[in-house]
Biopython code that builds the backbone (N, CA, C, O; Angstrom):
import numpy as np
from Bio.PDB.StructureBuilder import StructureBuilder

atoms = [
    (1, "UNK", "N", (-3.575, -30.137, 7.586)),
    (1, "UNK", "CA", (-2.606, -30.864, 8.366)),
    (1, "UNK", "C", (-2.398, -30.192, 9.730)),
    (1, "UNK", "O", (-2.394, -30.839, 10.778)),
    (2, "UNK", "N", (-2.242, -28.997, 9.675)),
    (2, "UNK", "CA", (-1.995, -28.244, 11.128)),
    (2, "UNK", "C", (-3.108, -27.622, 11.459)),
    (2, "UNK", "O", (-3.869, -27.402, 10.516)),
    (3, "UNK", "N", (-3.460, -27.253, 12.556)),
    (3, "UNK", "CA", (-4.740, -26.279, 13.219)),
    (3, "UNK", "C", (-4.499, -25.824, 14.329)),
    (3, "UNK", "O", (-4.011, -26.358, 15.325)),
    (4, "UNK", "N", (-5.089, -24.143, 14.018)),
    (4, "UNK", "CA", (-4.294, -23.072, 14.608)),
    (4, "UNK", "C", (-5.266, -23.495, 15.958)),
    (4, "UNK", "O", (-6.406, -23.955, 15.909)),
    (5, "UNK", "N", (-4.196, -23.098, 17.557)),
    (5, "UNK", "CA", (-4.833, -23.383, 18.801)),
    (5, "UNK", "C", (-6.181, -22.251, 19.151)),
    (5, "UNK", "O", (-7.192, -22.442, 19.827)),
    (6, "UNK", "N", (-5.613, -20.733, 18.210)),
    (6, "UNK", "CA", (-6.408, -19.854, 19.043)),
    (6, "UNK", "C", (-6.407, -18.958, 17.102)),
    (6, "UNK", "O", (-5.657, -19.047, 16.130)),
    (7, "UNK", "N", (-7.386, -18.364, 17.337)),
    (7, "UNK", "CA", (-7.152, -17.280, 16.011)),
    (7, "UNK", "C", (-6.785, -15.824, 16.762)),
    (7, "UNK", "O", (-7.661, -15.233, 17.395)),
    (8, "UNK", "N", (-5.522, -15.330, 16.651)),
    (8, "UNK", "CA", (-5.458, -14.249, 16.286)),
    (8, "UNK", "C", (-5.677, -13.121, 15.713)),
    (8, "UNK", "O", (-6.575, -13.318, 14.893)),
    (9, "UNK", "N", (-5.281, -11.812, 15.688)),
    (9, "UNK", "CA", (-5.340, -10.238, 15.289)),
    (9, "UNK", "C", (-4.621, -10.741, 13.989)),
    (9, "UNK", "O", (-3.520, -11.289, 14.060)),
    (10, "UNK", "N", (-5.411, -10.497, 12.549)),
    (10, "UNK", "CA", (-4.401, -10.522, 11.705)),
    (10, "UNK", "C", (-3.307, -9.552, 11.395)),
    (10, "UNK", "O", (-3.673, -8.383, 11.521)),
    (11, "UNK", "N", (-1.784, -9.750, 10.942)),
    (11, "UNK", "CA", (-1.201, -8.944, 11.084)),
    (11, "UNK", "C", (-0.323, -8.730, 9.688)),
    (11, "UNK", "O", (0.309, -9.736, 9.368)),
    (12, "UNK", "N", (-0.228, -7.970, 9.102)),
    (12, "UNK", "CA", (0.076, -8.275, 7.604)),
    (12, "UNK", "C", (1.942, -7.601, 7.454)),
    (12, "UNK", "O", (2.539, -6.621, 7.899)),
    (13, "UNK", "N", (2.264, -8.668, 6.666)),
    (13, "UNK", "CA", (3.831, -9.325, 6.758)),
    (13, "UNK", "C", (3.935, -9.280, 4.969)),
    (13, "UNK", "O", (3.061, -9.521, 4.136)),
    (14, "UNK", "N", (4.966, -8.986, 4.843)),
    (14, "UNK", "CA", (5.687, -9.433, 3.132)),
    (14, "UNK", "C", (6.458, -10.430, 3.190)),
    (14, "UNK", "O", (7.102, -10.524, 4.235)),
    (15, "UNK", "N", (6.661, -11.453, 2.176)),
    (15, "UNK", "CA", (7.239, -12.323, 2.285)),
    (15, "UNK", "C", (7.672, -11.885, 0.488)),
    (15, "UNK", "O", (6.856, -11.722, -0.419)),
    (16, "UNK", "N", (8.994, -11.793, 0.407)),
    (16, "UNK", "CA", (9.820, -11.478, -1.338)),
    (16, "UNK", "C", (8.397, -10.873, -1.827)),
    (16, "UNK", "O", (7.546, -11.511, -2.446)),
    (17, "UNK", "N", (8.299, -9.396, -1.393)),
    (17, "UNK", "CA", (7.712, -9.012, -1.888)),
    (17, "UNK", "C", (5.716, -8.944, -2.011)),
    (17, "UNK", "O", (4.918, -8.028, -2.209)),
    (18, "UNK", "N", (5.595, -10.275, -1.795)),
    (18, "UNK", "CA", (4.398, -10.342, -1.305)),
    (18, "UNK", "C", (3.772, -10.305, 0.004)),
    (18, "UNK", "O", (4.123, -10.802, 1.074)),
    (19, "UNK", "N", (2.777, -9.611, -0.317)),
    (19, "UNK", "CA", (2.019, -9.717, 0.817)),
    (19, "UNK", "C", (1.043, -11.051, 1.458)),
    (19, "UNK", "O", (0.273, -11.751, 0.801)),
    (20, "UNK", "N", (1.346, -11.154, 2.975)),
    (20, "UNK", "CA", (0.954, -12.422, 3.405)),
    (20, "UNK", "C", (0.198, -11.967, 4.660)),
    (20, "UNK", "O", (0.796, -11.195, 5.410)),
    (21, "UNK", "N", (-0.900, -12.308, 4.940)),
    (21, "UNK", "CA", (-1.515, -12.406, 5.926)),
    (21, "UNK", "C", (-1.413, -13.601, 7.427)),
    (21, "UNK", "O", (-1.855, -14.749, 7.398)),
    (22, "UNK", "N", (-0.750, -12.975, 8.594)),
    (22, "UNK", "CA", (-0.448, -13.724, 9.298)),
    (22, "UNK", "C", (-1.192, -13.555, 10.609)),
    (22, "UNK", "O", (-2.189, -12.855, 10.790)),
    (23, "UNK", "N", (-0.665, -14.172, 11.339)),
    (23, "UNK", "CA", (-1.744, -14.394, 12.579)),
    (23, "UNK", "C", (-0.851, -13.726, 13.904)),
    (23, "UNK", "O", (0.332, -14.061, 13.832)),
    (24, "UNK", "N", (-1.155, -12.883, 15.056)),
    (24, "UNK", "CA", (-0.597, -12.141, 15.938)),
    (24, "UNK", "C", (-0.416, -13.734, 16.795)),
    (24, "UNK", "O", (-1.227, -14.628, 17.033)),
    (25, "UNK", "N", (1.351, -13.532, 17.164)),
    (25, "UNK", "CA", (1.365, -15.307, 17.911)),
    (25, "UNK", "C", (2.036, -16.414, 16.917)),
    (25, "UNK", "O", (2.578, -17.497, 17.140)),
    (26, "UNK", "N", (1.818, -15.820, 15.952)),
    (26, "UNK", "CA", (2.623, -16.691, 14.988)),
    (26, "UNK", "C", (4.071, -16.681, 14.724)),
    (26, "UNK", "O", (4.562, -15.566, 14.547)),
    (27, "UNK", "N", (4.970, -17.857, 14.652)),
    (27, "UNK", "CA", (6.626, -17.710, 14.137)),
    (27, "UNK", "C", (6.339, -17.350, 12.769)),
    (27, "UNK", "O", (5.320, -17.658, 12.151)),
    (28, "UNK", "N", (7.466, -16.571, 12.282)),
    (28, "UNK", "CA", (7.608, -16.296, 11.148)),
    (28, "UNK", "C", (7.240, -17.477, 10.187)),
    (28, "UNK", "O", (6.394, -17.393, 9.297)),
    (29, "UNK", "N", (7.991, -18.600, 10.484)),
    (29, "UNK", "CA", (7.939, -19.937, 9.687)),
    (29, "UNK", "C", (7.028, -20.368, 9.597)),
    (29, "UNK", "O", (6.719, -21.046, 8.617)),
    (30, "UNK", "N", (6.092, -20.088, 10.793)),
    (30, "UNK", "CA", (4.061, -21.148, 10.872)),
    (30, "UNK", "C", (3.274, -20.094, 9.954)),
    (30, "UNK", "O", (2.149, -20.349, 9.522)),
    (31, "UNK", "N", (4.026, -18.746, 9.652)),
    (31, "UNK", "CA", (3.022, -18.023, 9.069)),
    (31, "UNK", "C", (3.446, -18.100, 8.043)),
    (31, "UNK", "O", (2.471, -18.153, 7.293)),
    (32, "UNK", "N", (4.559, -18.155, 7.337)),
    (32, "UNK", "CA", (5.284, -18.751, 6.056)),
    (32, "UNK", "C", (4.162, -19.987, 5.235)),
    (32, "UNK", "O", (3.571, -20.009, 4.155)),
    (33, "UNK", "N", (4.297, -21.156, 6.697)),
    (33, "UNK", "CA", (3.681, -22.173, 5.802)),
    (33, "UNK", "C", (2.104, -22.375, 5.801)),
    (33, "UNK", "O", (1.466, -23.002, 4.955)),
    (34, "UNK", "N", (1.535, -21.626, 7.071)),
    (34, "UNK", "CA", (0.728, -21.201, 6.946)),
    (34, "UNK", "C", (-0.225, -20.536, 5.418)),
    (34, "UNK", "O", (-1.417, -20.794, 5.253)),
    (35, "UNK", "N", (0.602, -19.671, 4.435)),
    (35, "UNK", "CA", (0.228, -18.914, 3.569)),
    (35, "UNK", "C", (0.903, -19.962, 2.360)),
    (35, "UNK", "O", (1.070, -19.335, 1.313)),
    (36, "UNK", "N", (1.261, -21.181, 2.281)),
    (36, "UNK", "CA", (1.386, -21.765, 1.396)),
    (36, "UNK", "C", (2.790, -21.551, 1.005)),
    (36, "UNK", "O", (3.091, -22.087, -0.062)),
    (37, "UNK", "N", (3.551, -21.017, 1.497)),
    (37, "UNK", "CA", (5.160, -21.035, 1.210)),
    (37, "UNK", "C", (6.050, -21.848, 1.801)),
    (37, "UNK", "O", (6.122, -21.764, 3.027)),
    (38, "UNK", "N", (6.700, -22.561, 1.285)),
    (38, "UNK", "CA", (7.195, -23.863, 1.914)),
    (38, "UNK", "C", (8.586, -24.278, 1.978)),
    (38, "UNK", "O", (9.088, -25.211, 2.606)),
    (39, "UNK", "N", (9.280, -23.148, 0.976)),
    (39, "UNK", "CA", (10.693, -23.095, 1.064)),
    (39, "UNK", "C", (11.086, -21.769, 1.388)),
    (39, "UNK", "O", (10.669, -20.697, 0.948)),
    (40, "UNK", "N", (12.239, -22.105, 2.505)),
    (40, "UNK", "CA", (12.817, -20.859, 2.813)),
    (40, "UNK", "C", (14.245, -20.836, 2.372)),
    (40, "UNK", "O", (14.515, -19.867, 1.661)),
    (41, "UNK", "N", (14.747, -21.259, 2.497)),
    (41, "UNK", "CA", (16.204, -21.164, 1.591)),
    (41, "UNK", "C", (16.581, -22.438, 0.874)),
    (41, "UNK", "O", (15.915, -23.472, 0.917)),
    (42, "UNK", "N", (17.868, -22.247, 0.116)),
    (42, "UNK", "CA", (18.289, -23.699, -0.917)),
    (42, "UNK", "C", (19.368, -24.015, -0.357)),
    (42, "UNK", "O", (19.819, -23.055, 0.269)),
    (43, "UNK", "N", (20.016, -24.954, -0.289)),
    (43, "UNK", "CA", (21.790, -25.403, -0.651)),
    (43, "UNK", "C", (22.229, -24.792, -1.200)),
    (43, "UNK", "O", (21.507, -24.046, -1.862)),
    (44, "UNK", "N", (23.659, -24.663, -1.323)),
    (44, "UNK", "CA", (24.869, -24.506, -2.214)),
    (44, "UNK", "C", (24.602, -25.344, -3.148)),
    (44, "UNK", "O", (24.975, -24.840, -4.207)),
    (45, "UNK", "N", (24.040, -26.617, -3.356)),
    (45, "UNK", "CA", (23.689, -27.278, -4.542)),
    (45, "UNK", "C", (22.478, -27.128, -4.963)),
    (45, "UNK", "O", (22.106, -27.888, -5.856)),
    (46, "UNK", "N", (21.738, -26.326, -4.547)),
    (46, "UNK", "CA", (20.053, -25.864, -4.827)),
    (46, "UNK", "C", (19.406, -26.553, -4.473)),
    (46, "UNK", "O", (18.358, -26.254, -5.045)),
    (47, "UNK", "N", (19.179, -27.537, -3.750)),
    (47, "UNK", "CA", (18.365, -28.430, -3.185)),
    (47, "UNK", "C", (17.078, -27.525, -2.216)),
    (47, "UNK", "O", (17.664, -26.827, -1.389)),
    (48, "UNK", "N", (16.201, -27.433, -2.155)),
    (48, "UNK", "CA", (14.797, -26.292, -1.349)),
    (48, "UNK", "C", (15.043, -27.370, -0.054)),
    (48, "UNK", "O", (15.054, -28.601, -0.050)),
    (49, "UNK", "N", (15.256, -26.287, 1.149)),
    (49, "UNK", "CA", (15.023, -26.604, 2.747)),
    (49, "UNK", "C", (13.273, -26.229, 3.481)),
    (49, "UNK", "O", (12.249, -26.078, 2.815)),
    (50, "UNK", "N", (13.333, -26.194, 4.222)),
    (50, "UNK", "CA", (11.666, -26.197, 4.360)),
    (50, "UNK", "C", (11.576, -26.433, 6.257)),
    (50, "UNK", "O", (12.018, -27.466, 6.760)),
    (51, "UNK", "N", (11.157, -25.686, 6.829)),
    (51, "UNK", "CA", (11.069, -25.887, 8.124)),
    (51, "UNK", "C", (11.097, -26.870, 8.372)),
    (51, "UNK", "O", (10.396, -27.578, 7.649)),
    (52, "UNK", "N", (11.896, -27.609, 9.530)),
    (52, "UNK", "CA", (11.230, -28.832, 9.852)),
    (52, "UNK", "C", (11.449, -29.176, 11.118)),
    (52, "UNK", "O", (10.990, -30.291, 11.366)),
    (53, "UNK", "N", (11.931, -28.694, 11.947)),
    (53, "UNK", "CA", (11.782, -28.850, 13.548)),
    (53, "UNK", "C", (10.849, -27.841, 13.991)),
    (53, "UNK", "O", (9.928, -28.351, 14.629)),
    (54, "UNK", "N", (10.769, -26.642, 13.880)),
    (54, "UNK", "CA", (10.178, -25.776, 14.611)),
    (54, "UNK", "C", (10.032, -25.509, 15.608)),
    (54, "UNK", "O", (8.910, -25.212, 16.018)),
    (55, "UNK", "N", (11.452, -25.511, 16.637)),
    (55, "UNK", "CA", (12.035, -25.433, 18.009)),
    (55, "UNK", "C", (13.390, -24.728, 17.978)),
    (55, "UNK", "O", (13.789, -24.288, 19.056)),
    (56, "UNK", "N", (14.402, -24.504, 16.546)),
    (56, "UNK", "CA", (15.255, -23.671, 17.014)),
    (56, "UNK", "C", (16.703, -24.604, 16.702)),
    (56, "UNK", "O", (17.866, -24.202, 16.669)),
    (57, "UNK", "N", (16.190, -25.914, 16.503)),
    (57, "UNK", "CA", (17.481, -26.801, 15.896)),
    (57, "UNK", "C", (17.871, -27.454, 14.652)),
    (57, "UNK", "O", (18.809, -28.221, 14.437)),
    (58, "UNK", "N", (17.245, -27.140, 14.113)),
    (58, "UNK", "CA", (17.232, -27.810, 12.980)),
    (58, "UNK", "C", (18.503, -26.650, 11.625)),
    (58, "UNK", "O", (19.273, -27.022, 10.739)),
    (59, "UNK", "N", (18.112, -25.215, 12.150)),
    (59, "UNK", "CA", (18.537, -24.308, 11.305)),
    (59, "UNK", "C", (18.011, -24.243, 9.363)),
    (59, "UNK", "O", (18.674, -23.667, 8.501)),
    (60, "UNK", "N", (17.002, -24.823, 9.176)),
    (60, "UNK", "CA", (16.519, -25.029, 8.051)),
    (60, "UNK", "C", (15.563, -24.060, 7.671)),
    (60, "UNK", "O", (15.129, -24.047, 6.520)),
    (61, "UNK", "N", (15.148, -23.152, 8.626)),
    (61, "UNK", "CA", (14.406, -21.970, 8.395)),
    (61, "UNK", "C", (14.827, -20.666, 7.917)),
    (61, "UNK", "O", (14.061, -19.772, 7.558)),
    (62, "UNK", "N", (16.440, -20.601, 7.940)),
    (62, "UNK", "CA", (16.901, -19.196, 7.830)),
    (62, "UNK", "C", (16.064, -18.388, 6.970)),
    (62, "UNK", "O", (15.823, -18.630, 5.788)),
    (63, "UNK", "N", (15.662, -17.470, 7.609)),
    (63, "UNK", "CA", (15.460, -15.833, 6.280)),
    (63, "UNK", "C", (15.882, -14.784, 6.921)),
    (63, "UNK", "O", (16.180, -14.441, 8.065)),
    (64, "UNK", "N", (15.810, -14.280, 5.629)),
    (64, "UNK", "CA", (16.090, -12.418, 6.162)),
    (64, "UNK", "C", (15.281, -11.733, 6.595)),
    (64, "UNK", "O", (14.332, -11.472, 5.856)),
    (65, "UNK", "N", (15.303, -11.292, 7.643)),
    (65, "UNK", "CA", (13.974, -10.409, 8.537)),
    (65, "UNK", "C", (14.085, -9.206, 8.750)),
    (65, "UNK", "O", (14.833, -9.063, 9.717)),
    (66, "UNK", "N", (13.698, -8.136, 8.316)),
    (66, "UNK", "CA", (13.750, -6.715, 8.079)),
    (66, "UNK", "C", (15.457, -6.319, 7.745)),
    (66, "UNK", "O", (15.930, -5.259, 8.155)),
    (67, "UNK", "N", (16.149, -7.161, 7.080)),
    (67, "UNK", "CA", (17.248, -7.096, 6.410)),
    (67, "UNK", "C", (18.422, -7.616, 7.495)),
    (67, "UNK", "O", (19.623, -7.355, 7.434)),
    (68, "UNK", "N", (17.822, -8.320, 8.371)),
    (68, "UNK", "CA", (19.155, -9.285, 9.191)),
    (68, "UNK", "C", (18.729, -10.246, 8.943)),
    (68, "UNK", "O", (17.620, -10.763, 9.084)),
    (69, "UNK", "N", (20.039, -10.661, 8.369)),
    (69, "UNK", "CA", (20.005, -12.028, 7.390)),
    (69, "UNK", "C", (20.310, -13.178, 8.804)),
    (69, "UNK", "O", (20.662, -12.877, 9.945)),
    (70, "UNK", "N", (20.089, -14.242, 8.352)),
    (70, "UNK", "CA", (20.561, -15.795, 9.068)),
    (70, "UNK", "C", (19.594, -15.770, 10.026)),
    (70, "UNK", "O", (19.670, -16.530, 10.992)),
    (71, "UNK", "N", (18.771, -15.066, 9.903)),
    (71, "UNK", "CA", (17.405, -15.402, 11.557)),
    (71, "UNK", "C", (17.051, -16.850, 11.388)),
    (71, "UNK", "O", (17.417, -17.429, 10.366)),
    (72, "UNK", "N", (16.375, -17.471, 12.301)),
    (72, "UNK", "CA", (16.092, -18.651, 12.529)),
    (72, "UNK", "C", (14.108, -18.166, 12.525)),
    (72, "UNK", "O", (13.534, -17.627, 13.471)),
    (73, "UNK", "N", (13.491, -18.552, 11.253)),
    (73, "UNK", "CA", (12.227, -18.186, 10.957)),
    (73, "UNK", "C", (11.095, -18.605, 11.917)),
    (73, "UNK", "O", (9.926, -18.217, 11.900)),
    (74, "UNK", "N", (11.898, -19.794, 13.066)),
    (74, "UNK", "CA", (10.464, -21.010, 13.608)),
    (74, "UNK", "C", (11.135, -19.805, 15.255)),
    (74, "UNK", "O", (10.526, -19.773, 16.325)),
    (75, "UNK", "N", (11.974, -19.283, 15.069)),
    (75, "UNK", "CA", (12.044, -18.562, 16.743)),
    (75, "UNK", "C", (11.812, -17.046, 16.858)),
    (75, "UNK", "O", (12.051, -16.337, 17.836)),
    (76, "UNK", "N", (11.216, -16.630, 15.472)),
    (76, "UNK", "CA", (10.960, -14.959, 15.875)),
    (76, "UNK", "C", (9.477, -14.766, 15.477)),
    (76, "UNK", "O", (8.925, -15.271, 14.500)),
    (77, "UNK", "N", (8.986, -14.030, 16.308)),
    (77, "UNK", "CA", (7.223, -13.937, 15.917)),
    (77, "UNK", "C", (7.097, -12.845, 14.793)),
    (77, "UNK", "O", (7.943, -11.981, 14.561)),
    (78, "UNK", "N", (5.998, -13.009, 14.185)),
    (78, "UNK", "CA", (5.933, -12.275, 13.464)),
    (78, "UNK", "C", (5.465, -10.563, 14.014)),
    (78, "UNK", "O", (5.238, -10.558, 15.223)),
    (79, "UNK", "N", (5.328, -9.443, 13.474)),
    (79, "UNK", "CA", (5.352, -8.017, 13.777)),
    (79, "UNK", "C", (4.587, -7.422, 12.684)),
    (79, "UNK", "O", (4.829, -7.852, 11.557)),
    (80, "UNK", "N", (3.996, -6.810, 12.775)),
    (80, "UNK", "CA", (3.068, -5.355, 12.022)),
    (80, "UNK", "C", (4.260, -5.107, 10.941)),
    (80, "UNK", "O", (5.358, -4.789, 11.396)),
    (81, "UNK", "N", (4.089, -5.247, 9.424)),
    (81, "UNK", "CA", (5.068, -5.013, 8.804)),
    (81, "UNK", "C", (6.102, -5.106, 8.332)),
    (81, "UNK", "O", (6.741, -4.305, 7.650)),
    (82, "UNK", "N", (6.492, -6.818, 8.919)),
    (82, "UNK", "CA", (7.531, -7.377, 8.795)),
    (82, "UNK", "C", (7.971, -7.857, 7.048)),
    (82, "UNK", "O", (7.391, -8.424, 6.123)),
    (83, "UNK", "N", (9.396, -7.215, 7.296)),
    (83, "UNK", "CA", (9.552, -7.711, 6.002)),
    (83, "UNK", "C", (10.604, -8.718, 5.728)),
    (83, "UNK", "O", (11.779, -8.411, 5.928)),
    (84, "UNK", "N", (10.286, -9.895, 5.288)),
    (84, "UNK", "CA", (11.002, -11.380, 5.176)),
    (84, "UNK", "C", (11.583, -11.671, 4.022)),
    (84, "UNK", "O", (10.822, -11.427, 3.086)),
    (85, "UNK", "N", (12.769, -12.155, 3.642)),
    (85, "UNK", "CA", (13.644, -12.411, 2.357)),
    (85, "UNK", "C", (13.601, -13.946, 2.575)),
    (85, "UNK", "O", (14.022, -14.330, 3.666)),
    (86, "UNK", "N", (13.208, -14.769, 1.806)),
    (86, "UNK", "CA", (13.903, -15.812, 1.359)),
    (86, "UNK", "C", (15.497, -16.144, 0.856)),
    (86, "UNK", "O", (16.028, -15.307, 0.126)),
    (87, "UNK", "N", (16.036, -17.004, 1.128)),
    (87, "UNK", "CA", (17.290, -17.288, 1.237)),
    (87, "UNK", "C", (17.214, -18.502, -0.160)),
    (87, "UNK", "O", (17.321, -19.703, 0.089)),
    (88, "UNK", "N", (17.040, -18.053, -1.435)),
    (88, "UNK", "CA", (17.037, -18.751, -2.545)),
    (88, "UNK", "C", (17.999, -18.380, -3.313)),
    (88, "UNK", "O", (18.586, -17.321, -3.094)),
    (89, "UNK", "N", (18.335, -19.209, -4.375)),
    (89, "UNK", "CA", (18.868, -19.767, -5.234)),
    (89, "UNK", "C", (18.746, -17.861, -5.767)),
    (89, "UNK", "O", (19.709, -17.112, -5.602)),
    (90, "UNK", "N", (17.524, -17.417, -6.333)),
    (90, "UNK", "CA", (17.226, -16.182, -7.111)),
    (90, "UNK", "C", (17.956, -15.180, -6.542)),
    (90, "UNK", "O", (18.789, -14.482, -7.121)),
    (91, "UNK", "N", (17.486, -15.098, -4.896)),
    (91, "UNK", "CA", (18.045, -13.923, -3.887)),
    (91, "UNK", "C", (19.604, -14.557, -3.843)),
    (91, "UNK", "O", (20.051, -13.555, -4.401)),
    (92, "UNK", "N", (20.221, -14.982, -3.742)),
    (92, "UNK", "CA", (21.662, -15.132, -3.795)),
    (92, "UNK", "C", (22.107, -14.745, -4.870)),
    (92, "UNK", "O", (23.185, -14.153, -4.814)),
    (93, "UNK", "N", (21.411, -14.942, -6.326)),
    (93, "UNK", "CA", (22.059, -14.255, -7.334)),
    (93, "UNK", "C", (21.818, -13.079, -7.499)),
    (93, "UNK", "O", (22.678, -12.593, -8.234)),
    (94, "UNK", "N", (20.967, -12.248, -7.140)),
    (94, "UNK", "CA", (20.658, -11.079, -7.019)),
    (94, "UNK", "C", (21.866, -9.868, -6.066)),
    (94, "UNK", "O", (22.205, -8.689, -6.170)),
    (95, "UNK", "N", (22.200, -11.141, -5.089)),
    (95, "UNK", "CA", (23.396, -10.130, -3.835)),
    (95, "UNK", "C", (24.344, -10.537, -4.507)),
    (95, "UNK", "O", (25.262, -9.816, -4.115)),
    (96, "UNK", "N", (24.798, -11.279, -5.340)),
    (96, "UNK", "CA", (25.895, -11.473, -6.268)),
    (96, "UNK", "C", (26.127, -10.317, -7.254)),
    (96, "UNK", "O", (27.130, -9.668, -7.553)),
    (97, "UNK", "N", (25.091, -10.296, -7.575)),
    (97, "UNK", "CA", (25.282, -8.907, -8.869)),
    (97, "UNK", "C", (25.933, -7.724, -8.279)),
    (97, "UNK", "O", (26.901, -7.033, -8.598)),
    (98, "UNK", "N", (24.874, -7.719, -7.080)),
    (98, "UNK", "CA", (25.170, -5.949, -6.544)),
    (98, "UNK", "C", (26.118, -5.916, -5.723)),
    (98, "UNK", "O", (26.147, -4.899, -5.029)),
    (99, "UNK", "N", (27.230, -6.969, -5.479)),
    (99, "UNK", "CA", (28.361, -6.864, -4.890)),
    (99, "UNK", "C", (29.101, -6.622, -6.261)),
    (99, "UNK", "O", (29.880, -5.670, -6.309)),
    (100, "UNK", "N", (28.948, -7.292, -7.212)),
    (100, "UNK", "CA", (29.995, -7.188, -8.487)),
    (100, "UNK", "C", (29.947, -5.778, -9.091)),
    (100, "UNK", "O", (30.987, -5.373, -9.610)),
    (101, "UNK", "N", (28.805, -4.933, -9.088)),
    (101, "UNK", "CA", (28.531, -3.827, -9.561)),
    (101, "UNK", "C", (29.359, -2.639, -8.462)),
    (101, "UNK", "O", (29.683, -1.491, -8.766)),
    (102, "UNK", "N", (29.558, -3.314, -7.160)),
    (102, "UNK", "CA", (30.670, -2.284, -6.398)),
    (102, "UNK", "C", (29.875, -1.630, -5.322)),
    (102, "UNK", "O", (28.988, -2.282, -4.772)),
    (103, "UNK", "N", (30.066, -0.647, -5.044)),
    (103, "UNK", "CA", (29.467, 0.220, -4.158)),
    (103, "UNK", "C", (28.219, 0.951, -4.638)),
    (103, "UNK", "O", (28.286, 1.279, -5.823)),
    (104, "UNK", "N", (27.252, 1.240, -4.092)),
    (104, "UNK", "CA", (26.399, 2.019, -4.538)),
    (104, "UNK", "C", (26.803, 3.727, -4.304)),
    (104, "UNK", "O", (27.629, 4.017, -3.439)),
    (105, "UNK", "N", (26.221, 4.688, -5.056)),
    (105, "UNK", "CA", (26.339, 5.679, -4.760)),
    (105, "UNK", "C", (26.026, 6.342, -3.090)),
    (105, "UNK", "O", (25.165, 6.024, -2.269)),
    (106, "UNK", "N", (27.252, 7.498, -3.025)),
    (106, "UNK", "CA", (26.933, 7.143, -1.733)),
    (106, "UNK", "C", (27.539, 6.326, -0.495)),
    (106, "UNK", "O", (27.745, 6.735, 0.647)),
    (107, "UNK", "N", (27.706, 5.398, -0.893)),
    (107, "UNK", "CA", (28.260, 4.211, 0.139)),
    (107, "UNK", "C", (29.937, 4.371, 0.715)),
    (107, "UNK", "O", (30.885, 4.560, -0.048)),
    (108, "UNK", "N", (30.006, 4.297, 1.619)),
    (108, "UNK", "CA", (31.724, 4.335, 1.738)),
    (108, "UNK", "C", (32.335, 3.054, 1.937)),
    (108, "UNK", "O", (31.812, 2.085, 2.486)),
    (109, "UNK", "N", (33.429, 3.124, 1.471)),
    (109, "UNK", "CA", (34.331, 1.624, 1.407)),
    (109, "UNK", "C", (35.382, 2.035, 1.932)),
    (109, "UNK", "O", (35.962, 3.097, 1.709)),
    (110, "UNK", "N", (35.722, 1.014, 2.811)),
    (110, "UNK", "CA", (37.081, 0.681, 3.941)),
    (110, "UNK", "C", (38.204, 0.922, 3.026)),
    (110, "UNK", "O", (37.568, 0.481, 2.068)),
    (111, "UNK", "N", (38.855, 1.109, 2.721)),
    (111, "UNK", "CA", (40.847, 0.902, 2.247)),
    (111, "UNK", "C", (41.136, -0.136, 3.034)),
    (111, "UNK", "O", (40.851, 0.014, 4.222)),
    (112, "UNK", "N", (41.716, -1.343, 2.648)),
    (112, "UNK", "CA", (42.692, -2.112, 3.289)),
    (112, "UNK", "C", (43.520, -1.895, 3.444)),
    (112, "UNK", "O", (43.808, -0.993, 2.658)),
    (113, "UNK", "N", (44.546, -2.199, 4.218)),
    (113, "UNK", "CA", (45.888, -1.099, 4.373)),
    (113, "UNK", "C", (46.788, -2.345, 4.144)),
    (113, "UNK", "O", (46.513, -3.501, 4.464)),
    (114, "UNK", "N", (47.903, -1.900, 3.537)),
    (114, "UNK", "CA", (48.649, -3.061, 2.818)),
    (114, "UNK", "C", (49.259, -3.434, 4.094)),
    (114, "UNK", "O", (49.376, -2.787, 5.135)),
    (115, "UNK", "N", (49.810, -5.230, 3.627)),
    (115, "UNK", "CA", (50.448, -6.103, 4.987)),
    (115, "UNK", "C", (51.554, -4.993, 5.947)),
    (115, "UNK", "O", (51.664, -4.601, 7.109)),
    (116, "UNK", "N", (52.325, -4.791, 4.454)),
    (116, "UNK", "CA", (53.729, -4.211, 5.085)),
    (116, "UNK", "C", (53.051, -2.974, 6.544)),
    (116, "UNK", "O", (53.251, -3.125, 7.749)),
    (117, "UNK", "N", (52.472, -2.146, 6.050)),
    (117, "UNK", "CA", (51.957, -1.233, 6.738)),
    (117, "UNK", "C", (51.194, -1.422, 8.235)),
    (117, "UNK", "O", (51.108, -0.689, 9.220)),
    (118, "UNK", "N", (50.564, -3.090, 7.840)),
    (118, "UNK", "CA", (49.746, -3.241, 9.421)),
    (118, "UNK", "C", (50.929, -4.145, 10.029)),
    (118, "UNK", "O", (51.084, -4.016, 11.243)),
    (119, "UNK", "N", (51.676, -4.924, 9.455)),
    (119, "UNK", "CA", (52.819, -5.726, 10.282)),
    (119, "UNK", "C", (54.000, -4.283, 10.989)),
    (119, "UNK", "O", (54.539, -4.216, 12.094)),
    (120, "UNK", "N", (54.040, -3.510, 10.053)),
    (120, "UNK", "CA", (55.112, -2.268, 10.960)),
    (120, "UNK", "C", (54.998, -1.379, 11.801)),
    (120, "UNK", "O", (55.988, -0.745, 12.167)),
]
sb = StructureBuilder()
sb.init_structure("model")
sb.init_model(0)
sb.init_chain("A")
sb.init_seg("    ")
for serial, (resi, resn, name, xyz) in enumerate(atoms, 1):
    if name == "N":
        sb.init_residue(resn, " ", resi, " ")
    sb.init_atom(name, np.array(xyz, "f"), 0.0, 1.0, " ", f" {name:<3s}", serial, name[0])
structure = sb.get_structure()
């Protein structure tokens, strides 16, 4: 269906873990569907989204890109090593757990400071 204008330096990218072979010049998202992956995140009702403008408006591309979440997949090129999260149904339950499990070792957590204390 699509055909690439120029072939590129291949440049090798993970996508959840796997490894994907992408093209130097490529959006994250053309090299996504490029390699046969076709959903990048779900609904709140699980419904699979899937690139579909590939200009920056649509917002249907989100992933996580070397751990900054909400990127827009069709406006960042891909990089030597990039590592990409899908925004699924699985990976949401997964950041569910490890918020419920608390802090990791290590980690520091804020104190909220009670109302009375920040109103006085």
């Amino acid at each position: 269906m699509f055909r690439r204008l120029h072939e590129g330096v291949a440049v090798p990218i993970t996508v959840d873990g796997r490894s994907v072979e992408a093209r130097e010049g490529d959006s994250v998202a053309a090299a996504m569907l490029a390699a046969g992956i076709t959903i990048c995140r779900t609904t709140v009702q699980g419904a699979p989204r899937a690139p579909y403008c590939m200009m920056g408006a649509c917002f249907d591309c989100l992933v996580t890109i070397d751990g900054v979440g909400n990127r827009q997949g069709c406006m960042v090129k891909v990089a030597s090593g990039m590592r990409v999260d899908r925004d699924t149904r699985r990976v949401r339950r997964r950041r569910r757990r490890r918020r419920s499990r608390g802090p990791r070792r290590g980690e520091r957590v804020r104190a909220l400071r009670p109302l009375d204390r920040a109103a006085g």
